[in-house]
C-alpha positions in Angstrom: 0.0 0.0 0.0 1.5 3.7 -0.9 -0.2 6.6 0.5 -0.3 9.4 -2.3 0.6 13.0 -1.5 -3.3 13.8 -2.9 -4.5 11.1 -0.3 -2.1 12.4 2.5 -3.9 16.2 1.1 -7.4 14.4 1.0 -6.8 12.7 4.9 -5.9 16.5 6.1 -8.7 18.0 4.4 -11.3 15.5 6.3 -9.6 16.3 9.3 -9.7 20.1 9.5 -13.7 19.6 8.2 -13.3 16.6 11.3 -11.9 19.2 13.6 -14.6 21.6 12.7 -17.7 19.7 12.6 -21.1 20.8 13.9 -20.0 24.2 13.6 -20.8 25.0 10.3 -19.0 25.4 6.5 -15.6 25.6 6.0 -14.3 27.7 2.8 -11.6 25.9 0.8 -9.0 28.9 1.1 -9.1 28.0 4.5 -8.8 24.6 4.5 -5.6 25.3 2.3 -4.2 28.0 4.2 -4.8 25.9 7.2 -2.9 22.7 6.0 -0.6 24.7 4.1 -2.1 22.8 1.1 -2.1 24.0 -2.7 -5.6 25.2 -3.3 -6.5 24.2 -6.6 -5.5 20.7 -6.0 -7.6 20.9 -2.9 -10.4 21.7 -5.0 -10.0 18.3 -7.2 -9.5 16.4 -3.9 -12.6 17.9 -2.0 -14.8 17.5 -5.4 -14.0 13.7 -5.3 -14.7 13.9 -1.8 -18.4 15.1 -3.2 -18.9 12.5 -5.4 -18.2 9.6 -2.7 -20.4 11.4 -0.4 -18.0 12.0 2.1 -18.5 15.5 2.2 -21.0 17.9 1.0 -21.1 21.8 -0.4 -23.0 24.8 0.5 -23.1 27.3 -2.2 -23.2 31.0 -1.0 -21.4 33.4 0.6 -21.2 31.5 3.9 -21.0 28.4 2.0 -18.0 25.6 2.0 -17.5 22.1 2.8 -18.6 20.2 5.8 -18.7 16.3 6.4 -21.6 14.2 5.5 -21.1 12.5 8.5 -19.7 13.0 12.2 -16.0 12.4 12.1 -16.7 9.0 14.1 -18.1 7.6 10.9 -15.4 8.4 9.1 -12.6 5.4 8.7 -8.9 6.5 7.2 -9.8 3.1 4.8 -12.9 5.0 3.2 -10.4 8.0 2.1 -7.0 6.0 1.1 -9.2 3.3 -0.9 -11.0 6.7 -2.5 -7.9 8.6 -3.4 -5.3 6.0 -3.7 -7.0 2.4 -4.4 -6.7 -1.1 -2.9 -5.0 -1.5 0.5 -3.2 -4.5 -0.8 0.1 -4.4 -2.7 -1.1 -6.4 -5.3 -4.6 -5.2 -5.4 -7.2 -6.4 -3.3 -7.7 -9.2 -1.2 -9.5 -11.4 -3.6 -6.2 -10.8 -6.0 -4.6 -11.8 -3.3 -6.3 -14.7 -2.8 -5.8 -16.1 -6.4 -2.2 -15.5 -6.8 -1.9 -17.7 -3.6 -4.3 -19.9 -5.4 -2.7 -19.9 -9.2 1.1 -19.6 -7.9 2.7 -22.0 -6.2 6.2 -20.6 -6.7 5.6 -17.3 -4.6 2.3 -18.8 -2.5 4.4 -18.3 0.7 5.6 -14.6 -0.6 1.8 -13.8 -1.5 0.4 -15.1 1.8 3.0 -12.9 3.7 1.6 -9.9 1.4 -2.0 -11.0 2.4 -1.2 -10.7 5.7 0.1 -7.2 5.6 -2.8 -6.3 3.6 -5.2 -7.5 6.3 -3.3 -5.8 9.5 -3.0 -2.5 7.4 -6.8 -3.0 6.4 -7.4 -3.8 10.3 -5.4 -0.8 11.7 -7.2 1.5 8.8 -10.7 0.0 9.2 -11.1 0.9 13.0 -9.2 4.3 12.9 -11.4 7.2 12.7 -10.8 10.7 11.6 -12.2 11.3 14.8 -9.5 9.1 16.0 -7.0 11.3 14.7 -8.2 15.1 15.8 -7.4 13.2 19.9 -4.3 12.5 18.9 -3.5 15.3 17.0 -0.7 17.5 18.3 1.1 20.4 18.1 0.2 23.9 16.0 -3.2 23.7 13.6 -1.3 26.5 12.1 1.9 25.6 10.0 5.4 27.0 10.8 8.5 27.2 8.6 8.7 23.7 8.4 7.6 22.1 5.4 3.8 20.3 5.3 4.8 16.7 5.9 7.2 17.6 8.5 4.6 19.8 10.9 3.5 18.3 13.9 -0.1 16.8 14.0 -0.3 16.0 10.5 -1.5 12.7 9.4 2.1 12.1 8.0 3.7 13.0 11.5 1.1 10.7 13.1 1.3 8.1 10.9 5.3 7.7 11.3 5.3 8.2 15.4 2.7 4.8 15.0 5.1 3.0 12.7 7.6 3.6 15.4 6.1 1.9 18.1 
């Protein structure tokens, strides 16, 4: 599984709307400004965000984006399989499945990569955006550190749990 830089923008996106929820829209200059995110490509991420249904627009001058649903609802699986595809290496599980099936060379290399696939899909399945904004540390506001390197991003979060 590779995390994308659009799916790292689309996780930090949700989790400023996340961070924000029940309180209204939030504009996408914000959002950017906020994450230190390019704008424009914010707006490609946030309109596939539409599409799935994972967040919704209000048109108007106090329009923006809001979630569809309370942060809670909100797994990090729903947004990385969105922006970035299967969780698995090799595709999904049921690819998976048949290479160990078809392949008797590399069964034992494909079962190992089955098994990664499923803890990943574990850890990302019951990990909430939610989740996230409790653990989230550090500034909301960037510094003069670059984005992946500023505290509380999913990035910085992301690496202190591969740590451990």
């Amino acid at each position: 599984m590779k995390i994308s830089q659009k799916g790292l923008y689309a996780l930090e996106a949700v989790m400023t709307l996340g961070h924000r929820y029940g309180t209204g829209t939030v504009k996408i200059r914000e959002i950017a400004i906020e994450n230190d995110l390019p704008e424009k490509f914010l707006e490609l991420i946030l309109l596939e965000l539409k599409n799935a249904r994972i967040v919704e627009s209000v048109r108007g001058a106090k329009g923006g984006y809001q979630l569809r649903r309370p942060p809670s609802q909100i797994h990090l699986s729903e947004i990385i399989r969105l922006i970035d595809g299967p969780l698995a290496p090799f595709g999904d599980a049921d690819q998976l499945r048949s290479l160990i099936a078809q392949n008797d060379d590399h069964r034992a290399l494909f079962e190992v990569f089955l098994k990664v696939r499923d803890s990943a899909a574990k850890i990302l399945e019951s990990t909430s955006i939610a989740d996230l904004i409790a653990r989230r540390v550090g500034p909301r506001k960037g510094g003069k550190r670059k984005h992946h390197e500023k505290e509380g991003t999913v990035l910085s979060i992301v690496e202190k749990e591969a740590r451990k």
